[in-house]
N, C-alpha and C positions, 0 to 999 in steps of 0.2 A: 122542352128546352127551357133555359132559365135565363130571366131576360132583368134589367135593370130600369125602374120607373126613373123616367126624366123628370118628374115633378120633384118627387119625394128622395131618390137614389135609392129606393128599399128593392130588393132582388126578389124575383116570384117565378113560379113557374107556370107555364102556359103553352095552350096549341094551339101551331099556329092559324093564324085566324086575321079577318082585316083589321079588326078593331076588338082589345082588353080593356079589363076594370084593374088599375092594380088596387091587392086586395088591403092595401095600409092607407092609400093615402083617397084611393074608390075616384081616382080620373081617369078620364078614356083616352086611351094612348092609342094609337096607329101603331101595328109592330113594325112597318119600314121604317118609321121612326126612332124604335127601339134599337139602342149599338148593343152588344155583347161586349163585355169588357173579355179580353182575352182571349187566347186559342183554345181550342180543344187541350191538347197538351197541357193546356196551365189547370182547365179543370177538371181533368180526368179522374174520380176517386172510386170507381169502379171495379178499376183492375184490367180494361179492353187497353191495353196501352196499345198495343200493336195498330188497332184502329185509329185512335187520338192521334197517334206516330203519322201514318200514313195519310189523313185528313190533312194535319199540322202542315205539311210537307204539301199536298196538294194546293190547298189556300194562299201557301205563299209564294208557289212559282207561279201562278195561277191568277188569282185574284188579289194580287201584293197589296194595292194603297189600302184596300179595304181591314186586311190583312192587321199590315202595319199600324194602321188607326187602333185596331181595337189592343192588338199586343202592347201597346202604347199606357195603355189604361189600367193597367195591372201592375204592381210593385213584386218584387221578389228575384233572385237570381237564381236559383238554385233549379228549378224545373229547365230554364233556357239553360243553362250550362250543362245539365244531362241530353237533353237532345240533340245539344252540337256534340258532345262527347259520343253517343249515337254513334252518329253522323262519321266521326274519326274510328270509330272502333270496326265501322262498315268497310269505309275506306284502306285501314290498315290491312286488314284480314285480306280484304282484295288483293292490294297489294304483296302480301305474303302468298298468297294462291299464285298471282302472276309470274311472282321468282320459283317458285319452287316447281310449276308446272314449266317454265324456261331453264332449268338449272336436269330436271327428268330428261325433259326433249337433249337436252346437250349430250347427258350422261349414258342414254340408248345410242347417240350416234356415237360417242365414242367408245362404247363395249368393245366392238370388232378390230379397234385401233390398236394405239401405241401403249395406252393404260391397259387396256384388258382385264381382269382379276386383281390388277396390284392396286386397283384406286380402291377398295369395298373394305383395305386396313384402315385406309385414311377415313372414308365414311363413315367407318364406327367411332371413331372417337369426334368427327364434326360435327355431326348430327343431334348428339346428345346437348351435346357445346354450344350451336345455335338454337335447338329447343328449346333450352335457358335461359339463354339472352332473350330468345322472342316473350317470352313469357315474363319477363321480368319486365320487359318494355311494355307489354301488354296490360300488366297490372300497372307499372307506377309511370311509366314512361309517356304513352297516350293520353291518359287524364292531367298528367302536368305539362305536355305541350300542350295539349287544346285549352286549357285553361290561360295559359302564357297568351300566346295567339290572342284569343278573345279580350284579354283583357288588354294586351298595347293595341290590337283595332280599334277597341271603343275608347280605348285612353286617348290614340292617338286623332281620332274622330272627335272625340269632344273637346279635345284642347284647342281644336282647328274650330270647331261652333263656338267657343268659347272668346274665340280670337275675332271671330267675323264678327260677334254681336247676336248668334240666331240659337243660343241655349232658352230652351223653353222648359226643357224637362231635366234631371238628374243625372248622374251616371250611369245608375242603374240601368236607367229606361235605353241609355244606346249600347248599354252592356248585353240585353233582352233583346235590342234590334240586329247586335252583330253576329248573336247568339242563331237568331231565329232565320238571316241571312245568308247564313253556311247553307242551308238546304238543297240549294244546285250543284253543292259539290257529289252530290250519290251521281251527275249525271259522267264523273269520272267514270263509273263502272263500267261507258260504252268504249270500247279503244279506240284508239286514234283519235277524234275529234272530241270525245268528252268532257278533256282536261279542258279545251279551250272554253269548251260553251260555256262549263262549270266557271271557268277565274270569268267570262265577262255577264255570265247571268249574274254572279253574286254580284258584283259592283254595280250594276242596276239595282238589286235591292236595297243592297246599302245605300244607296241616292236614295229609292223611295220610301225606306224607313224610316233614314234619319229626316226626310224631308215630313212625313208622314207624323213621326213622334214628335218632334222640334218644332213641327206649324211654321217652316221656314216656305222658303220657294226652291223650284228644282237647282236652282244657278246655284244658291250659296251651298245649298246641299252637295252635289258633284263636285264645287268648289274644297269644300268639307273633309272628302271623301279623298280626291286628288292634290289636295295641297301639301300632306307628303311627301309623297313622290315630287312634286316641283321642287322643293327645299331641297329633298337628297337630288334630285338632279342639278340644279342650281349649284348646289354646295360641291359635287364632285366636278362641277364642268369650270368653276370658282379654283377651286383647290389641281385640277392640269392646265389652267391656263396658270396660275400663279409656279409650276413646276416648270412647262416651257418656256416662261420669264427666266427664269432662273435657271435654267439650262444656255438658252440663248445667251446672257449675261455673260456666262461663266465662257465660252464658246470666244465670244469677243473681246473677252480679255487675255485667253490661251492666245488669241493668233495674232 
């Protein structure tokens, strides 16, 4: 494993053990002392990505603050933006399995029916038609939502730290925490209850990332994370009462 001297910051490798020499600066460190800067994921140069992947993912539904701390400590976008992109490309494909194994189940029950033989002209030319589209969505379509997405979460995350007063770290770093956040969305792949757990695990991370990277407290952090949505709610419940004024108004001047 490679680990980062607290004295010196000089990176070394070592096994684990109760007690290292790092070999530049020759102090004795305690490695529960020692943080790892980063996930697996960030330092995967190997080529075991599918491990890295799975570990990544593990640690941070798992052992999030710890998690969060160290992803915190690494600069870079571009590794976090591939493995939320992962993450969408998992979900898509599922998604696509789901329709098209409900669209089979439809088209067996109605062979026997009113369609019979005459639907399998229209087949041949939809088929090709949506193959298309899916594939075109696939290549340009999923890498520029998931990028979209991540990037007004952590915009809109850090304008809202930004606002409280609890920015400690850069854009980046909540760009890498909303990145590394998505990971409860794979628990979509179980039906029925998966969507939910998926949208309320992520927003527990998000609270404990940003609180995690930011060095804030949990309150501002959730505050952070939900003050969004207050605003858009605020603003929409602002904007129907200002329409039933105005309705009302108009009402009692007609009668």
């Amino acid at each position: 494993m490679i680990y980062k001297c607290p004295h010196c910051d000089s990176q070394f490798q070592a096994i684990m053990g109760e007690v290292v020499e790092c070999p530049t600066c020759h102090g004795k460190v305690r490695l529960e002392e020692i943080v790892q800067n980063g996930c697996e994921w960030d330092r995967e140069v190997g080529g075991n990505w599918l491990e890295a992947f799975f570990n990544t993912f593990k640690a941070a539904v798992s052992d999030s603050a710890k998690f969060f701390a160290s992803v915190s400590r690494v600069e870079g976008m571009k590794r976090a933006y591939i493995y939320a992109l992962i993450i969408s490309y998992v979900m898509f494909a599922t998604m696509v399995a789901y329709q098209i194994g409900f669209q089979a189940l439809a088209l067996s029950l109605n062979l026997g029916g009113d369609l019979g033989a005459d639907i399998f002209p229209a087949l041949a030319v939809s088929i090709p038609i949506g193959a298309i589209f899916l594939l075109i969505f696939f290549v340009i379509g999923v890498p520029v939502f998931t990028a979209a997405m991540m990037f007004v979460r952590a915009g809109l995350y850090h304008v809202c730290l930004m606002i409280l007063g609890s920015v400690k770290r850069d854009f980046q770093t909540t760009f890498r925490v909303v990145c590394y956040a998505s990971s409860p969305q794979l628990f979509q792949l179980v039906p029925i209850l998966g969507g939910m757990v998926a949208w309320i695990w992520q927003l527990v991370l998000d609270i404990i990332g940003i609180k995690e990277a930011h060095q804030t407290s949990y309150g501002r952090s959730a505050l952070a994370v939900f003050l969004p949505t207050i605003i858009c709610c605020g603003v929409g419940i602002l904007f129907i009462t200002m329409m039933a004024g105005v309705i009302a108004a108009a009402i009692v001047r007609s009668s």
